[in-house]
C-alpha positions in Angstrom: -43.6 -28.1 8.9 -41.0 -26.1 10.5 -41.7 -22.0 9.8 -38.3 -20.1 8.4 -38.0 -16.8 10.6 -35.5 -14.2 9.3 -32.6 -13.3 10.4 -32.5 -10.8 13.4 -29.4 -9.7 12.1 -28.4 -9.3 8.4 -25.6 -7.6 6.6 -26.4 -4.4 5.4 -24.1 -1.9 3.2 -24.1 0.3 6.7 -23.0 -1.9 9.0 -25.2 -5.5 11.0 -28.6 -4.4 11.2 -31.4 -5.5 13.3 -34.5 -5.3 11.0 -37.4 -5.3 13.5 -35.6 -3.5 16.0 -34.5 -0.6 13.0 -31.1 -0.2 14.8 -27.7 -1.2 13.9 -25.0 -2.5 15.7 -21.0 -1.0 15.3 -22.2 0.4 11.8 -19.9 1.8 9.6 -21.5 4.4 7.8 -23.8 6.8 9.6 -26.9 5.4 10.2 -30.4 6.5 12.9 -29.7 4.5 15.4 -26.3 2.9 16.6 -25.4 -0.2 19.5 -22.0 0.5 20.3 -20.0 -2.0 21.6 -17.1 0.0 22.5 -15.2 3.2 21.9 -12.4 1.4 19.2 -12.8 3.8 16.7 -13.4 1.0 13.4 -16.8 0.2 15.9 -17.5 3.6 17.3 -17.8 6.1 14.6 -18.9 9.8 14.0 -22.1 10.9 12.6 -24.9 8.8 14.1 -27.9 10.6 14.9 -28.7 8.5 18.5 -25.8 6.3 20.2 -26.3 3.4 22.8 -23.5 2.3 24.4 -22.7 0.7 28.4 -22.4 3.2 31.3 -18.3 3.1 31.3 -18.0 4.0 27.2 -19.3 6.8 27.8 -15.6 8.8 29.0 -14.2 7.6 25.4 -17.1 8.0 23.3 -17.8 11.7 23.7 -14.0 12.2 24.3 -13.6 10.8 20.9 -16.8 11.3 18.9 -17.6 14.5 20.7 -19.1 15.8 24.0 -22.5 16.3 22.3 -22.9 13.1 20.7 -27.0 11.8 21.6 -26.0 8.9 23.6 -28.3 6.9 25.9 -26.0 4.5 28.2 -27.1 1.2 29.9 -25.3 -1.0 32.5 -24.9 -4.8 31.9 -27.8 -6.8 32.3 -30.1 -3.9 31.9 -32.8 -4.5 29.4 -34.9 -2.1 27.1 -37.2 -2.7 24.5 -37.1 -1.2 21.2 -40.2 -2.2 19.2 -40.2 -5.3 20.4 -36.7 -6.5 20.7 -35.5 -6.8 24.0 -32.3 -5.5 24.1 -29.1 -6.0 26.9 -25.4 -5.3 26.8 -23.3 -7.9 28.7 -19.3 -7.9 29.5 -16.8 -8.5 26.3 -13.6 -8.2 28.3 -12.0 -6.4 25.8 -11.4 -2.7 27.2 -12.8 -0.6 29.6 -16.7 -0.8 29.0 -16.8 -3.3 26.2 -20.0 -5.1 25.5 -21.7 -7.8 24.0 -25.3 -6.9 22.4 -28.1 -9.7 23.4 -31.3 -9.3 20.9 -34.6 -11.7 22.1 -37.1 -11.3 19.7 -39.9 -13.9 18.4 -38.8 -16.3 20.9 -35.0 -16.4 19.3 -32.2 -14.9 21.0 -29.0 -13.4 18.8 -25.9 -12.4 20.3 -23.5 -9.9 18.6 -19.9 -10.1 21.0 -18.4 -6.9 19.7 -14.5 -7.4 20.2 -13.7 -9.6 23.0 -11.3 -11.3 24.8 -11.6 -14.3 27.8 -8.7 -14.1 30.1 -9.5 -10.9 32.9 -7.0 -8.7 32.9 -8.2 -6.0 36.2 -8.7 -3.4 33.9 -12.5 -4.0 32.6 -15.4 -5.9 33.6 -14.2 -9.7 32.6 -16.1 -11.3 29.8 -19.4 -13.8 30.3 -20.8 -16.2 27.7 -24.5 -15.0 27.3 -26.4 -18.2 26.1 -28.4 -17.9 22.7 -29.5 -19.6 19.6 -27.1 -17.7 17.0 -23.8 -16.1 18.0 -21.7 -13.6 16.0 -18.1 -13.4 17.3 -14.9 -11.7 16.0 -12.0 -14.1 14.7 -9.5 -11.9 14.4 -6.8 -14.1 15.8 -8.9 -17.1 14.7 -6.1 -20.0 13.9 -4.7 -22.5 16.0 -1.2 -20.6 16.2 -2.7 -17.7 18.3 -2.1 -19.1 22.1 -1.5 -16.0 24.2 0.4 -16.2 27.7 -0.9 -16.0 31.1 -1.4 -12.7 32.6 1.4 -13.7 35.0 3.8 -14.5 32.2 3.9 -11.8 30.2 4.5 -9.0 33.2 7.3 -11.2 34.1 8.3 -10.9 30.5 7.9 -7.0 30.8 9.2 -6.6 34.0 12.2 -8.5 33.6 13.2 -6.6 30.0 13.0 -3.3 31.8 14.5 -3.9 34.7 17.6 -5.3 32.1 17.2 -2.1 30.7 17.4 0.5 33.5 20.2 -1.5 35.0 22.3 -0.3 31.6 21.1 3.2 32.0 19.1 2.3 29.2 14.9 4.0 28.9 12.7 1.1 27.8 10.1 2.3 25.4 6.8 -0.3 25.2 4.7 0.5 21.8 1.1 -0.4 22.5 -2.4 1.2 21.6 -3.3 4.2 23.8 -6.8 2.6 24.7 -7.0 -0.6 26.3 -3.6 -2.0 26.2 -1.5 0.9 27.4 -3.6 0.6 30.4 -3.3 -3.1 30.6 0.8 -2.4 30.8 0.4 0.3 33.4 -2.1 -2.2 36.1 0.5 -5.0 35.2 4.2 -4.0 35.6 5.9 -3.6 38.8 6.1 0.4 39.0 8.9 0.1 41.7 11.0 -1.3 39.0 11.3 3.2 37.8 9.3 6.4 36.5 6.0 5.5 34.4 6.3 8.2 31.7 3.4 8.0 29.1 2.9 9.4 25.9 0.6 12.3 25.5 -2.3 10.0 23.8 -2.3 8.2 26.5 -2.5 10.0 29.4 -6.1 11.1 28.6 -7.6 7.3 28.5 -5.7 6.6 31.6 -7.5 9.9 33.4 -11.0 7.8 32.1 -10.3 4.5 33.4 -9.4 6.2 36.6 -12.3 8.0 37.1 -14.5 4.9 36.3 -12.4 3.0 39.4 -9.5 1.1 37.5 -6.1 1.1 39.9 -3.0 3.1 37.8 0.1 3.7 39.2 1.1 7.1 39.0 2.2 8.5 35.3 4.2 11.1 34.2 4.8 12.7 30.7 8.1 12.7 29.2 8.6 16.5 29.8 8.3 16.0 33.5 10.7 13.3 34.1 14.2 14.2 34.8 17.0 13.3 32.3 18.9 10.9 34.3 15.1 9.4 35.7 14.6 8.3 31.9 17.0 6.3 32.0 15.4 3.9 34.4 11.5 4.3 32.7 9.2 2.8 31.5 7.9 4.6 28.3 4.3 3.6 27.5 3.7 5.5 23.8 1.2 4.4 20.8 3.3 2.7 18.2 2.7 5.8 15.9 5.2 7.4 17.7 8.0 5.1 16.6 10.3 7.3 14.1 9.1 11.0 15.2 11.4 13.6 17.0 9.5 12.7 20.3 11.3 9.8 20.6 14.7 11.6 20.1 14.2 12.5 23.6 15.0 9.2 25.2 18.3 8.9 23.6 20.0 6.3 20.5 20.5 3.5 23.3 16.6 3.9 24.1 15.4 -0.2 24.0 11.9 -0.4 22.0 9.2 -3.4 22.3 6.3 -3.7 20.7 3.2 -5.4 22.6 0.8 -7.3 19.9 -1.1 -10.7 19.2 1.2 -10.8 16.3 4.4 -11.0 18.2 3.3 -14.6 18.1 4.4 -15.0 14.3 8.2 -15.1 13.6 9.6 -12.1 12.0 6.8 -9.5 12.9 9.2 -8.0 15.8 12.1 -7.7 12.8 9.0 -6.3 10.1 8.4 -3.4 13.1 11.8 -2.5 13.6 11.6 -3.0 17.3 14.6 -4.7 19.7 11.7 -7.1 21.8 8.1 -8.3 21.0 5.8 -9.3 23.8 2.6 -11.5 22.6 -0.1 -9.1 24.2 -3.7 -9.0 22.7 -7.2 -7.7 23.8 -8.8 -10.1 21.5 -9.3 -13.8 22.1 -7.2 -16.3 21.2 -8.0 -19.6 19.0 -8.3 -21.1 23.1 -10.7 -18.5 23.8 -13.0 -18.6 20.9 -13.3 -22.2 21.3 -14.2 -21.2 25.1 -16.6 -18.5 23.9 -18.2 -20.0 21.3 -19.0 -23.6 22.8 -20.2 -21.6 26.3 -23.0 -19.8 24.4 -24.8 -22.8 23.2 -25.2 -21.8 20.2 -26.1 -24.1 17.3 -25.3 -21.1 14.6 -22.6 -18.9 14.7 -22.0 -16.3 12.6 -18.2 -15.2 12.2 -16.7 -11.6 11.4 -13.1 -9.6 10.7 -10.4 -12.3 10.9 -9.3 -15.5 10.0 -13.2 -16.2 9.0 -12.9 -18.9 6.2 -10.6 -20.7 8.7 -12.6 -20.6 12.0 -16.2 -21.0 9.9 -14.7 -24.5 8.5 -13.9 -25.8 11.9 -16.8 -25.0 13.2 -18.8 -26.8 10.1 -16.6 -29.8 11.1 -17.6 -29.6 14.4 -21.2 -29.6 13.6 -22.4 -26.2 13.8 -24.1 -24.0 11.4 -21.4 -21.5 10.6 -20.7 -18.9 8.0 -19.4 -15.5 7.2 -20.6 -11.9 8.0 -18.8 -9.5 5.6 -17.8 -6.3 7.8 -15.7 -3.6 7.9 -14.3 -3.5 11.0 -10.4 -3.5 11.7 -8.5 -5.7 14.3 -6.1 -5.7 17.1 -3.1 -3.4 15.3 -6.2 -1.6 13.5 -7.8 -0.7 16.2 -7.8 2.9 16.4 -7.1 4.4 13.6 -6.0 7.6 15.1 -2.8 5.9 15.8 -1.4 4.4 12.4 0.8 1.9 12.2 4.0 2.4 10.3 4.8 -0.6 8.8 1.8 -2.2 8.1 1.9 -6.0 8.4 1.0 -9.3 5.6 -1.3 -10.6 8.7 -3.1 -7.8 9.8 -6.5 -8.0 8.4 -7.8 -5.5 6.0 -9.0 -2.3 7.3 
């Protein structure tokens, strides 16, 4: 007769929690011990006593959380042992330093992916399936509509709306988060195209990615670009700029886009109040979870923040064990909550 083992990760009012490893990973509520997967603040927050994280978080967690922070930092592949779970971090693809947490314990092996994404992108380590018995993955983009373009195609997109734009004298101002995708624009576009002017929330993640070896063009703030240079920029800013005097600068025939997974919905661009959308998303699409999930061999799956009742009833119908983890974690326009989001919208999961 088969013997039942528990769970080596369970659902706790603080966050997933390993029990014979006493840690938790991305908790939500102070806790001991804390497995970060990456410095997005809804899974990176402030008040736990010890942090682990991977070796390139590091820049964005104490920039964020604070230089003091106890933080012990590992490399992919690395293992450690924490009464008696053997412990490694292994690449999510999602922004700089992202990782997925591998647990082995009592012969079973759990992996908890953190946010992730499967197309590279030359801005973080690219993601790898890590083979296990149970996998818990993200679904926040986790219905069949979600297909996002190639990495080609969308810096043509960007490219050729901007060059359009500084042809008319007119500055083109992109609206993306300030960690992750604003640097994903700036390794993308064409920078002979005009200035790169950044927003000052911005310019701080780009100093980290560059000092952990990620090619940027050069980047200038608004204040030290000429007037008549503006016209022919590209203005990378966090979308909770949209509305404040700072964009007064740039001028009433100042273009705005917005760079989101859920550009790929009609009517989102006319909900943000923005002139162009560009479908643009560190998270996977319903493509790449299939990818992920069926390259980890898993025959459970676990499934968090998202389209979860969705993605858990395909995967039922495709034989696997699959149900829901309750969590509290935000998604890809509720990502950092430092930077709000004016106008909320219907098909953003709850945060």
């Amino acid at each position: 007769m088969a013997v039942a083992h528990p769970d080596l990760i369970v659902a706790r009012p603080e966050g997933l929690y390993c029990p014979p490893g006493d840690f938790y990973i991305d908790p939500w509520r102070p806790v001991e011990r804390a497995v970060i997967t990456h410095g997005h603040s809804d899974h990176a927050r402030w008040g736990h006593r010890h942090y682990l994280a991977h070796t390139l978080s590091e820049g964005v967690l104490r920039q964020r959380l604070g230089a003091d922070i106890a933080l012990q930092t590992l490399a992919y592949g690395e293992v450690i042992e924490h009464h008696g779970v053997r412990l490694s971090l292994h690449p999510a693809g999602h922004v700089l330093g992202s990782a997925q947490v591998r647990l082995e314990h009592g012969g079973r092996v759990w992996v908890a992916s953190g946010d992730y994404k499967t197309e590279p992108d030359g801005t973080c380590t690219p993601f790898e399936p890590v083979r296990c018995d149970t996998f818990i993955t993200e679904s926040t983009f986790g219905l069949p509509v979600y297909r996002w373009p190639a990495q080609p195609v969308l810096f043509g997109q960007i490219n050729d709306w901007w060059q359009r734009n500084a042809a008319l004298g007119r500055t083109s101002v992109l609206l993306c988060y300030a960690f992750g995708k604003a640097q994903r624009v700036l390794h993308g576009v064409d920078a002979t195209i005009g200035p790169l002017v950044v927003h000052g929330a911005v310019e701080p993640l780009n100093a980290v990615y560059r000092a952990a070896g990620v090619a940027l063009p050069a980047t200038q703030r608004a204040t030290e670009v000429a007037k008549a240079d503006l016209s022919r920029a590209l203005v990378v800013a966090p979308p909770s700029a949209l509305g404040t005097p700072w964009m007064k600068r740039f001028g009433p025939d100042a273009m705005v886009a917005f760079a989101s997974g859920w550009m790929q919905v009609r009517g989102n661009r006319r909900r943000r109040g923005v002139d162009q959308g560009f479908v643009m998303s560190d998270h996977a699409d319903w493509p790449g979870l299939m990818r992920a999930i069926g390259a980890t061999g898993a025959d459970h799956v676990r499934v968090t923040h998202g389209s979860v009742p969705v993605l858990v009833r395909w995967l039922c119908e495709q034989g696997l064990d699959a149900q829901a983890f309750q969590t509290e974690y935000g998604g890809d326009d509720a990502a950092d909550r430092a930077e709000p989001v004016a106008s909320p919208l219907p098909e953003e999961p709850a945060s």
